[in-house]
C-alpha positions in Angstrom: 9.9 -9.2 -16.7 10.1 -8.0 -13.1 12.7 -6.5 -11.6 14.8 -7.6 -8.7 13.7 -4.8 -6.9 10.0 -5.3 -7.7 10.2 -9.1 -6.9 11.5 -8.2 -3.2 8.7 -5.6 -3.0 5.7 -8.1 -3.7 8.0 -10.7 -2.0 7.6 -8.5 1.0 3.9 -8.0 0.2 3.8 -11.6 0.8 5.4 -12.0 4.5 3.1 -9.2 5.3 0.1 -10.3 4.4 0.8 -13.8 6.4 2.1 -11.7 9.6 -1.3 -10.2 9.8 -0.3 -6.3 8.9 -1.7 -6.0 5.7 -5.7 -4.9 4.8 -6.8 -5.8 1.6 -9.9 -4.5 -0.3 -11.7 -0.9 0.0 -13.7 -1.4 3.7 -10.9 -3.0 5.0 -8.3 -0.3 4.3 -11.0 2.7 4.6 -11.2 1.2 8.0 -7.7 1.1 9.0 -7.2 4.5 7.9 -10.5 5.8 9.8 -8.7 4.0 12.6 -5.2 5.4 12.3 -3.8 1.7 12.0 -2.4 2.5 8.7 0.8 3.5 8.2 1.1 3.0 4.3 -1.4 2.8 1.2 -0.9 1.4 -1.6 -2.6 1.6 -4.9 -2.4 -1.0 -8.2 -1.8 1.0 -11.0 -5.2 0.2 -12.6 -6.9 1.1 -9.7 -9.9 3.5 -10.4 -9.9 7.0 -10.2 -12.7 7.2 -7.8 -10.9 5.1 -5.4 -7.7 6.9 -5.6 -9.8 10.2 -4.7 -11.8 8.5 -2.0 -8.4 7.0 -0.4 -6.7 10.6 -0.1 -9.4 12.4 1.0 -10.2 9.6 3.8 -6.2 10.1 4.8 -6.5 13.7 4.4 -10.3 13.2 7.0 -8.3 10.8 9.3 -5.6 13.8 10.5 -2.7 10.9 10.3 -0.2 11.6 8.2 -0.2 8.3 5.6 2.2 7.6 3.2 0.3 6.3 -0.4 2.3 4.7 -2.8 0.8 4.3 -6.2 2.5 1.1 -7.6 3.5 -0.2 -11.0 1.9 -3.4 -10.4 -1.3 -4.3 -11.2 -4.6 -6.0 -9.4 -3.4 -9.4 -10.7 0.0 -9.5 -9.8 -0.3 -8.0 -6.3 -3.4 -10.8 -6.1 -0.6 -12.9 -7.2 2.0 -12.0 -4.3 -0.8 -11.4 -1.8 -3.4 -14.3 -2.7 -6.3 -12.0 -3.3 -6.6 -9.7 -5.8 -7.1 -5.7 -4.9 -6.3 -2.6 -6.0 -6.1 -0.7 -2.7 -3.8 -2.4 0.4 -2.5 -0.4 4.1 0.2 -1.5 6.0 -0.6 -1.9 9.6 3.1 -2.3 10.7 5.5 0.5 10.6 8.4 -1.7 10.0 6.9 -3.9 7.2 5.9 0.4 5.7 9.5 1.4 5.9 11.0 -1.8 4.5 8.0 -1.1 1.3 8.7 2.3 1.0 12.5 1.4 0.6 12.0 -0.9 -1.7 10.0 1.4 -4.0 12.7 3.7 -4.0 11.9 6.1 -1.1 14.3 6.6 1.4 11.8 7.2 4.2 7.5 6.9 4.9 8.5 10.4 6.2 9.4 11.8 2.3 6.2 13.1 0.4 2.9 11.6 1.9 2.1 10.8 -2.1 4.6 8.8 -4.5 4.4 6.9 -7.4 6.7 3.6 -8.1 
């Protein structure tokens, strides 16, 4: 069963995806990060390995210090809140980032640049 807390998350997933700040799929948020558009990356939990080593080192290439979030939630249920599944998503807004990173239980994009939920 999800969790208040998780249901506001992908609830916020959501109204970020239909603002128009959220990239979805591995060009699009390689891209945003290449482009320093991304404030926040987030992972599904079954998300390769590969991917999760090809993220960090393109944030660690970029120079722009990028919060990534590694979720609890998988492709399917982010495809779920989202309307296409993926297992790697940036936030292009810094207010929709904050408002995620709250949510997962950070107090700031600032904290650690890598966090699990």
């Amino acid at each position: 069963m999800i969790m208040d807390n998780d249901r506001k998350f992908l609830n916020m997933l959501g109204l970020c995806r239909k603002a128009g700040k959220l990239c979805l799929g591995h060009d699009a948020v390689m891209d945003s990060i290449a482009r320093k558009k991304a404030y926040l990356v987030l992972l599904s939990s079954d998300s390769s390995k590969r991917l999760q080593r090809e993220t960090t080192i393109t944030i660690e290439k970029s120079g722009k210090d990028i919060c990534v979030l590694f979720t609890a939630f998988t492709m399917k249920e982010i495809g779920l809140a989202v309307g296409k599944i993926s297992a790697v998503l940036a936030v292009t807004d810094k207010n929709f980032a904050s408002r995620l990173t709250e949510l997962s239980g950070r107090n700031s994009i600032n904290d650690d640049k890598i966090q699990s939920t």
